[in-house]
C-alpha positions in Angstrom: 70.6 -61.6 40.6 71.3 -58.7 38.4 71.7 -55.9 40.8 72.2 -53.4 37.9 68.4 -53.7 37.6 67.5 -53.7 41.0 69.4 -50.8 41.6 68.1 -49.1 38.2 64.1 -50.0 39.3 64.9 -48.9 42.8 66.6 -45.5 41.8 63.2 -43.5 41.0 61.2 -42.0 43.6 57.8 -43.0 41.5 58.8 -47.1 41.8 60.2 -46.7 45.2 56.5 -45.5 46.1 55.0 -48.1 44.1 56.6 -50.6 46.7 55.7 -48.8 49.5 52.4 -49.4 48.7 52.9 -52.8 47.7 54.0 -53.8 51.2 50.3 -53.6 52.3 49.4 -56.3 50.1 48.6 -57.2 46.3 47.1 -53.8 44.1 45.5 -54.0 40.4 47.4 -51.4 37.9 44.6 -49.3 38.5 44.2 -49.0 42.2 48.3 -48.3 41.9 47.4 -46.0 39.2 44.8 -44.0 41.6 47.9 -42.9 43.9 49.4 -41.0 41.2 48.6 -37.9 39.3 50.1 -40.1 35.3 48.8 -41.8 32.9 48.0 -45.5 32.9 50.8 -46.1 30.3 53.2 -44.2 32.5 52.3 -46.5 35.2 52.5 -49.4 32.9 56.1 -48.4 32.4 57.2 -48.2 35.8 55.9 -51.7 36.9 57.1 -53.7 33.9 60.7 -51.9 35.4 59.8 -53.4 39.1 58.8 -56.8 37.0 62.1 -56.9 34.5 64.0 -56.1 38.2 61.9 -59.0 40.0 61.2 -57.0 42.6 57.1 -57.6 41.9 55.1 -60.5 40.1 51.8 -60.4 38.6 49.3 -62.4 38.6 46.1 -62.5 36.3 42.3 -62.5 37.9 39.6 -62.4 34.7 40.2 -59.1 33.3 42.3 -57.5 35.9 46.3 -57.7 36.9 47.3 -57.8 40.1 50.9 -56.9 41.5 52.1 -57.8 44.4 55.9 -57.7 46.3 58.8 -60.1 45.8 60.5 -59.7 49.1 62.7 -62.2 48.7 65.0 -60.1 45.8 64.9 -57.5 49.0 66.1 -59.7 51.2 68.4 -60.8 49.0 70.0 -56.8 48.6 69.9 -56.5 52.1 72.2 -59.9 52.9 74.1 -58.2 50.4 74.6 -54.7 52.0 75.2 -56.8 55.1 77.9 -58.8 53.8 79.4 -55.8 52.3 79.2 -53.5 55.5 80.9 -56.5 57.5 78.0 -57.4 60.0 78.4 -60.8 61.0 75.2 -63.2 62.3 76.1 -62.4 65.8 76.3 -58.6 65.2 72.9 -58.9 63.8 71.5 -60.8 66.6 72.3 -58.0 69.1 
């Protein structure tokens, strides 16, 4: 995993939202784009960040593109941060 780009994709308060309201389930670029007061471009921009990071897929319906979360690049931070902060499995489990 290349945490340089998680990190980078996770750094911004706009992309941090955009996962927040990911985590209620799959969202066209548009109904993302209704949440924000940018342009559809800017939005563009900041999910093809989240994608290049893995941290969302899309999929493509007939004419629209949905996004939706990768919560398995997550989990795979937060095992991280874990690890790093020195929790074992039986700290965890308390």
């Amino acid at each position: 995993m290349a945490f340089a780009n998680t990190f980078k994709a996770l750094s911004d308060p706009i992309r941090r939202e955009i996962l927040q309201l990911l985590k209620n389930g799959r969202l066209s670029a548009g109904e993302i784009g209704s949440h924000f007061d940018m342009t559809g471009a800017t939005i563009s921009y900041h999910l093809n960040i989240l994608k290049k990071a893995d941290l969302i897929w899309e999929s493509r319906e007939k004419n629209f593109i949905y996004y939706e979360l990768n919560t398995s690049v997550l989990e795979e931070i937060m095992l991280w941060i874990s690890d790093l902060k020195g929790e074992s499995e039986d700290d965890k489990e308390e």
